[in-house]
C-alpha positions in Angstrom: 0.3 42.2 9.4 1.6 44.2 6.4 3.9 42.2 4.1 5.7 45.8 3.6 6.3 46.4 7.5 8.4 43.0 7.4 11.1 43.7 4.7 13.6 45.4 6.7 13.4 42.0 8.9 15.9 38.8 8.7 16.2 35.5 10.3 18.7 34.5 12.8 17.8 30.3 12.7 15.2 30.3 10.1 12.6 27.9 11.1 12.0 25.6 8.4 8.4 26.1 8.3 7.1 29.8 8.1 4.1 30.7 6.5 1.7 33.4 6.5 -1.8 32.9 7.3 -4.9 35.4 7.7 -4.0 36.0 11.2 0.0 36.9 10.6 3.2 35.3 10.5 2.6 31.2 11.4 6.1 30.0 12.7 7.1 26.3 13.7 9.3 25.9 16.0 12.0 23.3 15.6 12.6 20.5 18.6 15.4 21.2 20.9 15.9 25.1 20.3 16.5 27.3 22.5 18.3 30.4 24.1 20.4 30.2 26.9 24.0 30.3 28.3 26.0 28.8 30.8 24.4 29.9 34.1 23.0 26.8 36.2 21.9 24.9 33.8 25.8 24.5 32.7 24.6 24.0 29.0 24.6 26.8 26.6 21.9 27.0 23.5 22.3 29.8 20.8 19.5 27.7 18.4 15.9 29.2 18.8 14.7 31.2 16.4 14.5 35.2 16.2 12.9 37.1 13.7 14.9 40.7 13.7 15.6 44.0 12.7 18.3 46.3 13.4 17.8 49.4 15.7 19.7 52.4 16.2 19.5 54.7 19.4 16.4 55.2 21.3 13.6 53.0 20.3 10.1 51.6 20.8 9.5 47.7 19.6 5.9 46.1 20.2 4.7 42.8 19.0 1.8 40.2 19.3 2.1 36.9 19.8 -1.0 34.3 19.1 0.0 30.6 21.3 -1.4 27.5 19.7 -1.2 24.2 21.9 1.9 24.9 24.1 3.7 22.2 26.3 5.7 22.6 28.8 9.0 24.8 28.1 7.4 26.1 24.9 8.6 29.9 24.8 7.9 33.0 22.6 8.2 36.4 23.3 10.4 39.5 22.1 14.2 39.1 22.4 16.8 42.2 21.8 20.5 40.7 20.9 24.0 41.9 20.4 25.9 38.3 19.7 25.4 35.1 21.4 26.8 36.3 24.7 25.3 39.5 25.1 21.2 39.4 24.7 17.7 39.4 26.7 14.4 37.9 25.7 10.8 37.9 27.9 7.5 36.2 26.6 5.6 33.2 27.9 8.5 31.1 29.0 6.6 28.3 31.4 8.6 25.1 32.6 5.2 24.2 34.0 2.1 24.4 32.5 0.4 24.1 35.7 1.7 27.3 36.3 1.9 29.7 33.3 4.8 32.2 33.6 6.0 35.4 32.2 9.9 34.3 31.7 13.0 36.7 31.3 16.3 36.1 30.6 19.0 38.9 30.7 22.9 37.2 29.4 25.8 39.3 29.9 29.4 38.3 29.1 27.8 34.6 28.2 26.2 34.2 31.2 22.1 34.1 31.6 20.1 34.5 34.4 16.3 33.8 34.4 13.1 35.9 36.5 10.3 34.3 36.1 6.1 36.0 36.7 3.2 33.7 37.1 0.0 34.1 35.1 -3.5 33.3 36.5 -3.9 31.2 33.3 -1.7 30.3 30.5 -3.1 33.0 27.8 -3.9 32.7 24.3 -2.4 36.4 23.0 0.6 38.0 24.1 2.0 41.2 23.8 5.6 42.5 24.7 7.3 45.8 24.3 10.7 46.9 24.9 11.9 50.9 24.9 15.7 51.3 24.8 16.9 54.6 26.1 21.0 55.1 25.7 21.9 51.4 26.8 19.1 51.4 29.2 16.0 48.7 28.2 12.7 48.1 30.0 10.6 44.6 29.0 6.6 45.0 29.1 4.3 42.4 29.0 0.2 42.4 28.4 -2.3 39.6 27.8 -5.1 42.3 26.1 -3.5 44.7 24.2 -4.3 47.9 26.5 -2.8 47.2 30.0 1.3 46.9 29.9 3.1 45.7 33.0 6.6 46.3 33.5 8.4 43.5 34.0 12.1 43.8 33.9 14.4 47.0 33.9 18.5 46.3 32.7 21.5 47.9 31.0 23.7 46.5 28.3 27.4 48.3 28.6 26.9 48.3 24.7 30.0 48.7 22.6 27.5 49.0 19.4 25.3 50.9 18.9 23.0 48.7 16.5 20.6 46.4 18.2 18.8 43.5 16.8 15.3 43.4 18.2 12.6 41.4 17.0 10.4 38.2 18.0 11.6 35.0 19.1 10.3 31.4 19.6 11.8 27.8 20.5 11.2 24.5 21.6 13.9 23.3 24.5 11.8 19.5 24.9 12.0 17.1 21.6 8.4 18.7 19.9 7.3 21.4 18.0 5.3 24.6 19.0 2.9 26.3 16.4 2.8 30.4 17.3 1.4 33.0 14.9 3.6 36.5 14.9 0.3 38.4 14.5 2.0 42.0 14.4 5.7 43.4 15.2 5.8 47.4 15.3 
């Protein structure tokens, strides 16, 4: 990962510990961080972290994720956001380890609901991808790189037009979670 690709990028809940490594961009996550609002859970969490940029119009946004030792609830992925109340975010997202998911979340209006994809095995590298077309998004999803899945298809009644779209990682259980942002495109 190119120090010069990132400058354009911000934090929304800087971790406290980010450092680059050979591999890319090693994030820690911070205990009890998450994304979530309202919706059956009844709690709402606007405290994971989310490395951004801002988009304009139509747009393409890949990234690669590297997992280190994951426990259960451990999430990253790639998350597009207007505020707190309006945002999406997919990436490994498993409750259950015995079961590795794919997990998405689409919150409108301050509500969030959750789909959820199992994975034969939890994997070690993760790639997602969202295209935005008008205010029309689609979420993919690979574990090598090559083949992308679609995974989730939704539509933000957007009354901006910038969109802040980047990777994102958190920790809902009391530990941390070591993840390595190895590219972001």
């Amino acid at each position: 990962m190119l120090l010069d690709s990132l400058k354009n990028f911000s934090w929304y809940n800087e971790p406290q510990n980010v450092r680059f490594v050979e591999e890319g961009m090693l994030v820690e996550t911070m205990p009890q961080t998450d994304f979530w609002q309202a919706a059956h859970h009844n709690f709402s969490k606007d405290d994971g972290h989310f490395f951004y940029t801002e988009k304009r119009g139509n747009f393409d946004l890949t990234l690669k994720w590297h997992l280190g030792a994951v426990v259960a609830s451990d999430q990253c992925g790639l998350m597009i956001r207007e505020d707190s109340r309006n945002w999406a975010k997919i990436g490994f997202l498993s409750p259950d380890l015995s079961a590795p998911q794919l997990g998405c979340v689409v919150t409108s209006g301050g509500i969030s609901d959750w789909s959820s994809h199992y994975l034969p095995t939890a994997p070690s590298d993760l790639w997602c991808k969202v295209m935005r077309r008008g205010d029309d998004f689609v979420f993919f999803c690979s574990t090598d790189g090559e083949k992308f899945r679609q995974i989730r298809m939704f539509h933000f009644a957007n009354q901006q037009t910038v969109i802040k779209a980047g990777a994102y990682c958190c920790s809902p259980q009391n530990h941390k979670f070591e993840c390595i942002l190895e590219n972001i495109e």
